[in-house]
BAPA-553204 format. One record per residue (C-alpha): residue number from 1; x, y, z. Coordinates in steps of 0.1 Angstrom, whole numbers, plus 5000, padded with zeros to 4 digits. Layout:
<nodes>
{num NUM c1 X c2 Y c3 Z} .
...
</nodes>
This chain:
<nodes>
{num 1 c1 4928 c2 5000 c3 5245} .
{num 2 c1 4950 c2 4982 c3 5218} .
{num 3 c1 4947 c2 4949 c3 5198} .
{num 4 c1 4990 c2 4935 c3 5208} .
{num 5 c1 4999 c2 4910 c3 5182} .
{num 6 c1 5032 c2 4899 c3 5172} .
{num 7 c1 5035 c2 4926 c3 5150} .
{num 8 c1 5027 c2 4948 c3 5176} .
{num 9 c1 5052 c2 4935 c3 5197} .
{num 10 c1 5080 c2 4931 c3 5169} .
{num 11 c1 5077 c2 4965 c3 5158} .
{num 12 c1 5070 c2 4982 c3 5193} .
{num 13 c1 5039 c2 5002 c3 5184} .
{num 14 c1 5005 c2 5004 c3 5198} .
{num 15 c1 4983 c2 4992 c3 5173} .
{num 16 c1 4986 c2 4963 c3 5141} .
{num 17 c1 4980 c2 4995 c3 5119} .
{num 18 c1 5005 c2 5002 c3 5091} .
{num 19 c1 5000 c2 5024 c3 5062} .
{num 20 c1 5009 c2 5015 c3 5025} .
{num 21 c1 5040 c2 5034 c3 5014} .
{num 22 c1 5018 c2 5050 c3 4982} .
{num 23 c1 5041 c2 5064 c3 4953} .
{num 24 c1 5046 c2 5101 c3 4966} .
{num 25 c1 5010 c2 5103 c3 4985} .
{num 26 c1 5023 c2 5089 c3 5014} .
{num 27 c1 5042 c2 5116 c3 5024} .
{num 28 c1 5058 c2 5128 c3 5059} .
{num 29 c1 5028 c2 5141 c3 5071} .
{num 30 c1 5004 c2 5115 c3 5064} .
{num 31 c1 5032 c2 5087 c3 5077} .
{num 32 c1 5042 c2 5106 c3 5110} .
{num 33 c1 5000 c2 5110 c3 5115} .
{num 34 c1 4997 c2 5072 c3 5115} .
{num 35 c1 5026 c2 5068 c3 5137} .
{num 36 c1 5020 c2 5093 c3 5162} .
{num 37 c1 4985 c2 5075 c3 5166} .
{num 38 c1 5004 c2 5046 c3 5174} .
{num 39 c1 5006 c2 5026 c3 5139} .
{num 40 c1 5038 c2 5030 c3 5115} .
{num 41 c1 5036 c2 5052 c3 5087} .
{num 42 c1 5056 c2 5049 c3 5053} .
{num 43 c1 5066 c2 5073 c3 5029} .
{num 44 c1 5060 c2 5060 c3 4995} .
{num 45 c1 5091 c2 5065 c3 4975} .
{num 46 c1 5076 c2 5052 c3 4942} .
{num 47 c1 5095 c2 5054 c3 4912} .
{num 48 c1 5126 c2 5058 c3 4930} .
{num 49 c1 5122 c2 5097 c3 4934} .
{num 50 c1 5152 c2 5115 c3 4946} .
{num 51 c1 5170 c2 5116 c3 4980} .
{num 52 c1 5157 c2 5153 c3 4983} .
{num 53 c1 5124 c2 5136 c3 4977} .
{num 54 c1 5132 c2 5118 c3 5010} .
{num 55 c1 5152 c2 5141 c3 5031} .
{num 56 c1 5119 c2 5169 c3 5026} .
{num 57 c1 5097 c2 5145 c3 5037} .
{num 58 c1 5117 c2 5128 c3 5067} .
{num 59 c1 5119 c2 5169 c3 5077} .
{num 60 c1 5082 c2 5170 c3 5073} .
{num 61 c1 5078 c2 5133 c3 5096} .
{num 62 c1 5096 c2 5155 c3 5126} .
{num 63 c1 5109 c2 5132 c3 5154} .
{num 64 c1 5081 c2 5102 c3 5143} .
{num 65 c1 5096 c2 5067 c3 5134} .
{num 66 c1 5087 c2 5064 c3 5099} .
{num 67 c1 5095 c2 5033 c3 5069} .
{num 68 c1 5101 c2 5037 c3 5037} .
{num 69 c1 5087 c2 5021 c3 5009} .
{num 70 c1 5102 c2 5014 c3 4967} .
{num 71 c1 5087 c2 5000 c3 4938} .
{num 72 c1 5112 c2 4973 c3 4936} .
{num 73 c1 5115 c2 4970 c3 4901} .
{num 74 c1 5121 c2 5008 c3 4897} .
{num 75 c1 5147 c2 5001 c3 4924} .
{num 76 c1 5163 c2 4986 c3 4904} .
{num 77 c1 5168 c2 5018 c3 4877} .
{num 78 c1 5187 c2 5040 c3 4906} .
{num 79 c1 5194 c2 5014 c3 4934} .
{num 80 c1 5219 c2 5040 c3 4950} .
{num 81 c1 5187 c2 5057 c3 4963} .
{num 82 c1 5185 c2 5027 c3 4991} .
{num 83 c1 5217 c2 5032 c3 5006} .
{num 84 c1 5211 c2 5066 c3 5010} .
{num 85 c1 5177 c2 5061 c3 5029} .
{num 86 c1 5193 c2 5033 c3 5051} .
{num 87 c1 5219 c2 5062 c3 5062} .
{num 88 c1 5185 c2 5079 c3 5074} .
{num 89 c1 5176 c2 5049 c3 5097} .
{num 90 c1 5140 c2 5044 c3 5086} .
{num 91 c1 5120 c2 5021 c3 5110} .
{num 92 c1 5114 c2 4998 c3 5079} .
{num 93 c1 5117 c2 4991 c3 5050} .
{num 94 c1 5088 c2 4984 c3 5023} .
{num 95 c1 5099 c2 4963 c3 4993} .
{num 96 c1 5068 c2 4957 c3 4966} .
{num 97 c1 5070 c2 4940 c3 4938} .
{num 98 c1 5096 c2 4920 c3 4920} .
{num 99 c1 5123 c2 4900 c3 4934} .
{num 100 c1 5135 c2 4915 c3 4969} .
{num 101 c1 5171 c2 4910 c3 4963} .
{num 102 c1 5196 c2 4925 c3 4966} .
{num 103 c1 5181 c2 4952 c3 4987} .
{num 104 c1 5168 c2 4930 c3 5012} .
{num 105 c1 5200 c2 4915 c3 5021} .
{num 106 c1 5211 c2 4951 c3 5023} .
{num 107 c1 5187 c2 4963 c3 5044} .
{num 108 c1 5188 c2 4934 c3 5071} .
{num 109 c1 5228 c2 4940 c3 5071} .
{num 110 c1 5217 c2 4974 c3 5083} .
{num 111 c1 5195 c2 4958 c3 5113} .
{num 112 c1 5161 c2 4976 c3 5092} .
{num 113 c1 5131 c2 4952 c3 5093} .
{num 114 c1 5124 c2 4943 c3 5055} .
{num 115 c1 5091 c2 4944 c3 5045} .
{num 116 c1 5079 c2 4922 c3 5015} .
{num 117 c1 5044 c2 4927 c3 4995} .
{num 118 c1 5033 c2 4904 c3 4971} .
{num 119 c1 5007 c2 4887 c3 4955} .
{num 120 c1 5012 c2 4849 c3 4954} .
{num 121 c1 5023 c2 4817 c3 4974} .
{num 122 c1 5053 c2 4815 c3 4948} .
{num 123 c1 5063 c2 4848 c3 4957} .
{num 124 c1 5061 c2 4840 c3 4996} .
{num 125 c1 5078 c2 4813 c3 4989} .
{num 126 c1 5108 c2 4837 c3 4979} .
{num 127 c1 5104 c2 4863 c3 5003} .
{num 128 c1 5109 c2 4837 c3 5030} .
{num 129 c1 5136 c2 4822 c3 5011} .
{num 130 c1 5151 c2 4855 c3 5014} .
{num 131 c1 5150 c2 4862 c3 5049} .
{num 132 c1 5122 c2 4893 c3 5048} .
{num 133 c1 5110 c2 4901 c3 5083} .
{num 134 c1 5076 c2 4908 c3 5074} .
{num 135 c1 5055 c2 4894 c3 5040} .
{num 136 c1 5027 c2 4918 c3 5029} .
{num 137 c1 4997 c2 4896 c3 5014} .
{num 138 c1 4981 c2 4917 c3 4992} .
{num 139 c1 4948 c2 4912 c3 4978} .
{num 140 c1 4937 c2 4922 c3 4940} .
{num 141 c1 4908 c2 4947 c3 4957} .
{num 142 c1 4939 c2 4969 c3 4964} .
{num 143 c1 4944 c2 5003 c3 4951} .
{num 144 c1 4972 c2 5005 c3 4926} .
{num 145 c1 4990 c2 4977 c3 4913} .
{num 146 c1 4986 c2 4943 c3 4924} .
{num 147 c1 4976 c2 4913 c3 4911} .
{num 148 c1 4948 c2 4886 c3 4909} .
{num 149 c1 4941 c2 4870 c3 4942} .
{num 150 c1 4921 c2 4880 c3 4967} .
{num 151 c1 4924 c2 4887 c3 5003} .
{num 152 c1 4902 c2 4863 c3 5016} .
{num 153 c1 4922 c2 4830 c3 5002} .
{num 154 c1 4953 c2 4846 c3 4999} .
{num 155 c1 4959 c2 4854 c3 5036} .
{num 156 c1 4953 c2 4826 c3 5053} .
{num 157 c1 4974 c2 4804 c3 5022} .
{num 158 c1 5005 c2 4822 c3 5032} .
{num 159 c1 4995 c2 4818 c3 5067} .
{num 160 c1 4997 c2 4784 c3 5065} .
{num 161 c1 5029 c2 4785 c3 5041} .
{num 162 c1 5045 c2 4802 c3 5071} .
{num 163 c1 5034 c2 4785 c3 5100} .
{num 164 c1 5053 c2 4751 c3 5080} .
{num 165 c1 5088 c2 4768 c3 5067} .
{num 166 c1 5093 c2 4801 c3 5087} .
{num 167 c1 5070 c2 4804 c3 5122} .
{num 168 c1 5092 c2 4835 c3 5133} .
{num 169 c1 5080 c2 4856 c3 5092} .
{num 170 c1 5054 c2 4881 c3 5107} .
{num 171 c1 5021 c2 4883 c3 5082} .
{num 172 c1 5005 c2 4914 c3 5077} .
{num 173 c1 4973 c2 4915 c3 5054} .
{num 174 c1 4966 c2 4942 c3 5023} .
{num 175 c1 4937 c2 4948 c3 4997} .
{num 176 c1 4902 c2 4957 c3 5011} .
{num 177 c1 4907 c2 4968 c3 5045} .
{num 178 c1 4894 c2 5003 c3 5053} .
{num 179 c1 4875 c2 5001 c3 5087} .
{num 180 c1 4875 c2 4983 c3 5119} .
{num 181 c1 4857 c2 4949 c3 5100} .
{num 182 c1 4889 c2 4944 c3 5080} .
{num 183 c1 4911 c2 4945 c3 5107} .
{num 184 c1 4891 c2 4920 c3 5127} .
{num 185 c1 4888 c2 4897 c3 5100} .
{num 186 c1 4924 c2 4901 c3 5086} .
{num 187 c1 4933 c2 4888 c3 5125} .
{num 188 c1 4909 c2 4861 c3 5119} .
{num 189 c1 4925 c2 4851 c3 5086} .
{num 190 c1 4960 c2 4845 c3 5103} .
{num 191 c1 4975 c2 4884 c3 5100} .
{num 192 c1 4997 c2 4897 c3 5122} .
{num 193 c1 4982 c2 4935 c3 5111} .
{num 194 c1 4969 c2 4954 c3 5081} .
{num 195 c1 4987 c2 4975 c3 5055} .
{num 196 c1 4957 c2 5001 c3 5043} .
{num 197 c1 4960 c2 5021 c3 5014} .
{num 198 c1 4927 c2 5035 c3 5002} .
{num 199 c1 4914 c2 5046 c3 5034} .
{num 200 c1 4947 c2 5064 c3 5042} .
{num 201 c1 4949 c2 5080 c3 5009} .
{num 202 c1 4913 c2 5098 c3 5022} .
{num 203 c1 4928 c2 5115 c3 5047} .
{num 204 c1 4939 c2 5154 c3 5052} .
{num 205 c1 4976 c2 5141 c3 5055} .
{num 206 c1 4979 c2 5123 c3 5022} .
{num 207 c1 4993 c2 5145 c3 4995} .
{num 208 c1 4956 c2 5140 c3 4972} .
{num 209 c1 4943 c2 5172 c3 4955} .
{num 210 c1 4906 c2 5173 c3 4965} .
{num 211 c1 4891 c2 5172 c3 4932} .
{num 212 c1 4905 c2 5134 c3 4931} .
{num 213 c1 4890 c2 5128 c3 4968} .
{num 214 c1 4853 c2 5146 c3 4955} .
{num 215 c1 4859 c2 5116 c3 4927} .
{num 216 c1 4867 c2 5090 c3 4951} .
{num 217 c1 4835 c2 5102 c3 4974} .
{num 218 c1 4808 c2 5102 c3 4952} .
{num 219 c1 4825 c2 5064 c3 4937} .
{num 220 c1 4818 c2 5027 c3 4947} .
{num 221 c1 4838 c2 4996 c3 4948} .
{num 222 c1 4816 c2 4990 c3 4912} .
{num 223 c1 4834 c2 5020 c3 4899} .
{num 224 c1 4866 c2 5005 c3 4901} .
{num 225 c1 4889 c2 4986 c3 4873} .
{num 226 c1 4921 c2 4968 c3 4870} .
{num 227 c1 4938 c2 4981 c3 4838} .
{num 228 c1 4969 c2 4992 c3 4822} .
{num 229 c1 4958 c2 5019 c3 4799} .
{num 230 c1 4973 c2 5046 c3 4826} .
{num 231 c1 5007 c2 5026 c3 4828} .
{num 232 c1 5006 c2 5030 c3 4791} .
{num 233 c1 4998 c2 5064 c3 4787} .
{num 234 c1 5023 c2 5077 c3 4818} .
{num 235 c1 5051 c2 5054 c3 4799} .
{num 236 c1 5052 c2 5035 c3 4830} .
{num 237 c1 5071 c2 5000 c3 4819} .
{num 238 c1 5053 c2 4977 c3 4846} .
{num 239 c1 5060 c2 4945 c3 4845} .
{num 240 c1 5029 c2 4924 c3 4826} .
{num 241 c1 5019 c2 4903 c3 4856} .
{num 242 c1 5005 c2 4935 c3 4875} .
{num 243 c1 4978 c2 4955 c3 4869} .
{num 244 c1 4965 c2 4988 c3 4885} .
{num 245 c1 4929 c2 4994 c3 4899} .
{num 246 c1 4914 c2 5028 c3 4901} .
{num 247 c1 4886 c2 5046 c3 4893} .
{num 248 c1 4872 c2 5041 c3 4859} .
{num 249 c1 4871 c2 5079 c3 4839} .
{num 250 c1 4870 c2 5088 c3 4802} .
{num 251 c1 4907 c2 5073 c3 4795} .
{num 252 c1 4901 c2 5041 c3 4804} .
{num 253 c1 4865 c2 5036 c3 4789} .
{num 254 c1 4878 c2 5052 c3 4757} .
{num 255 c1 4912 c2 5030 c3 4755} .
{num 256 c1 4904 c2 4997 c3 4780} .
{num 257 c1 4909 c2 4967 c3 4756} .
{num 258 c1 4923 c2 4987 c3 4728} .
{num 259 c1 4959 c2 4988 c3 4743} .
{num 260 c1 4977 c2 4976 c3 4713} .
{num 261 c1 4960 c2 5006 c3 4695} .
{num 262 c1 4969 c2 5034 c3 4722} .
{num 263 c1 5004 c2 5020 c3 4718} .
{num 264 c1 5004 c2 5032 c3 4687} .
{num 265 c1 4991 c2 5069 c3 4698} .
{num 266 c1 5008 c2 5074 c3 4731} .
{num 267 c1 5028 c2 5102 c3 4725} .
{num 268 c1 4991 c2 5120 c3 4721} .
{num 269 c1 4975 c2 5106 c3 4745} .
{num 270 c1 5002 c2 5113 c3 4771} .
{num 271 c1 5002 c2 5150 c3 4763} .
{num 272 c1 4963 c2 5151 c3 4765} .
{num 273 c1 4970 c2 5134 c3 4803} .
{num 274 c1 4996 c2 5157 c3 4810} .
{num 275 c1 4973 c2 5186 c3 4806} .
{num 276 c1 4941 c2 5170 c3 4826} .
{num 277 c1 4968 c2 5163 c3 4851} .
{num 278 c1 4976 c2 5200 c3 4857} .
{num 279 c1 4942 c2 5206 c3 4862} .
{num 280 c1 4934 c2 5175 c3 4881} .
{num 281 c1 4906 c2 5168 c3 4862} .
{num 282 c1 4896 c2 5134 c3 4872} .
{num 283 c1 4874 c2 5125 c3 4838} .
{num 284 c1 4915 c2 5118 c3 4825} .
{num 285 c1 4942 c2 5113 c3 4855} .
{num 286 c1 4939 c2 5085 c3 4875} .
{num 287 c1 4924 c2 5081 c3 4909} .
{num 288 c1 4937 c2 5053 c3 4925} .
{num 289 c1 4919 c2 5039 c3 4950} .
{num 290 c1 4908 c2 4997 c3 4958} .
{num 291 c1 4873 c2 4980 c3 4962} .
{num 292 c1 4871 c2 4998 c3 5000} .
{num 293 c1 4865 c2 5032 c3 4983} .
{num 294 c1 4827 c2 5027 c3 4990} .
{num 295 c1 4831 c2 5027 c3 5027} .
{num 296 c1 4849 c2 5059 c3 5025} .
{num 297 c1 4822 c2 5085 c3 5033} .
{num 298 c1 4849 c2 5117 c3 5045} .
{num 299 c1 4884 c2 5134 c3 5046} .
{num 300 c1 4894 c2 5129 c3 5077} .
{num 301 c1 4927 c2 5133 c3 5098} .
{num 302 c1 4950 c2 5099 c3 5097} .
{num 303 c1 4947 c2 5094 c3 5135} .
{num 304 c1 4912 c2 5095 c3 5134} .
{num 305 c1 4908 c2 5076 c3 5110} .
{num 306 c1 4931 c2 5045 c3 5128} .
{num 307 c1 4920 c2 5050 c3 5164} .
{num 308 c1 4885 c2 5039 c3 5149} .
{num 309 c1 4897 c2 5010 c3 5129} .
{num 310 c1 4913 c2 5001 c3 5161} .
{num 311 c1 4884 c2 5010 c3 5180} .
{num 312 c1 4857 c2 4992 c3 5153} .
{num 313 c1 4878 c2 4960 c3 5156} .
{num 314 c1 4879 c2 4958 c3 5193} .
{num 315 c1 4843 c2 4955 c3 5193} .
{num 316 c1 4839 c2 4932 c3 5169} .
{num 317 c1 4869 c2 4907 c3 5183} .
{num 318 c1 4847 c2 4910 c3 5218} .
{num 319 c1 4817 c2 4903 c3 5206} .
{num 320 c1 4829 c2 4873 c3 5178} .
{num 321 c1 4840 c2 4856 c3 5213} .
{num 322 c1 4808 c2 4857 c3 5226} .
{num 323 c1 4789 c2 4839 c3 5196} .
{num 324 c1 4808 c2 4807 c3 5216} .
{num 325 c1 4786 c2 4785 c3 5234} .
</nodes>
């Protein structure tokens, strides 16, 4: 069974399953899992790590068709990076954040379908502007950075926006999808398919040390924050507009609204993370997961966990149908 959109279609794969291109997590496992189950996987490049970043984990994706996915503003800081991944052929590629030129012109020239996250109409209004293949709309009840809207209006807003100035843009929904009722509802919205995060990050694949998945178990969508106290304390310069949810630990509830103040102390402060971070203790480093962490019950293998989603939403499509009269 299989749920074909135009996504589906566009992309050749079996379901309208992609999963976000998280900074390092989303390795070459946990992206050739996704795609092997028939959804597209990404490795998340992040802050522009290396090529030998990307050529290990290409070698550990085997012969699965995998994307690639930047921090566009980081990009920015080593954009030779990108013409060495294009030279790789990925099957995508994932820009988030910031203004999408000049790579997407780039990566079009290549024949790559460009990829374009973001977080308001203004910003879709660019991406289309700029030619991108596929926008991302992504939700504030995302894991990581994001911004302020939320899945439910933005979704169908840039649905509309495309359906008046580009009808051929595919739309593929992000923030607060982790099971079967997302996808259903992220079809119902005017998605083309769903970009998940959080509930991919759960899985055996993703490259998570299990004292952060214990943290993210035992946690609820209540025990999440949008901050910048971690940005702050890693000396990650993200741009103001975008904040980053996780789980809320002993960091943030010391230092959340006193950010001038930890500005003052961060060389301290980012030593004392540094430490917590080789132990993985969770009280200090961040977990970053979204809203959906509370329907996260299990570790479980990639494929599993999309051939339910899949699965879950089939159902639900069916049975939405039959509350017609």
């Amino acid at each position: 069974m299989s749920i074909p959109t135009r996504l589906t279609k566009r992309l050749g794969i079996t379901h309208p399953v992609l999963s976000a291109p998280m900074d390092v997590i989303a390795g070459g496992k946990l992206a050739a899992a996704v795609s092997a189950a028939g959804g597209l996987g990404f490795l998340g490049g992040g802050y522009t790590e290396g090529l030998s970043w990307f050529d290990d984990e290409f070698l550990a994706a085997g012969n699965q068709a995998v994307g690639c996915g930047f921090i566009t503003w980081a990009l920015r800081q080593r954009p030779e990076i990108l013409d060495g991944v294009i030279a790789r052929k990925p099957a995508a590629v994932f820009l988030s954040f910031d203004d999408p030129e000049p790579f997407a012109s780039k990566v079009k020239a290549a024949g790559i379908p460009v990829f374009c996250q973001l977080q308001t109409r203004a910003d879709a209004m660019r991406a289309i502007d700029c030619g991108v293949d596929v926008i991302v709309a992504q939700g504030g009840e995302a894991g990581g950075h994001g911004g302020g809207r939320a899945t439910l209006t933005l979704v169908p807003e840039i649905a509309d926006l495309i359906a008046q100035r580009a009808p051929d843009t595919l739309l593929c929904a992000a923030g607060g999808i982790a099971d079967g009722r997302g996808l259903a509802a992220a079809l119902m919205l005017g998605a083309d398919g769903v970009v998940v995060g959080s509930r991919f990050w759960a899985s055996s694949e993703a490259k998570v040390h299990s004292n952060l998945h214990q943290a993210a178990l035992a946690a609820t969508g209540d025990d999440t924050i949008r901050q910048s106290v971690l940005d702050i304390v890693r000396d990650r310069p993200w741009p103001a507009r975008y904040t980053g949810r996780v789980l809320k630990n002993d960091m943030i509830e010391q230092w959340f609204g006193k950010e001038g103040e930890l500005r003052l102390q961060q060389s301290g402060e980012a030593a004392r993370y540094a430490s917590a971070a080789t132990a993985v203790d969770p009280r200090i480093v961040a977990t970053i997961v979204g809203e959906a962490v509370s329907l996260i019950h299990t570790i479980e293998p990639a494929g599993v966990i999309l051939e339910r989603m899949v699965s879950e939403a089939e159902v639900l499509l069916k049975r939405g149908a039959g509350l017609v009269v």
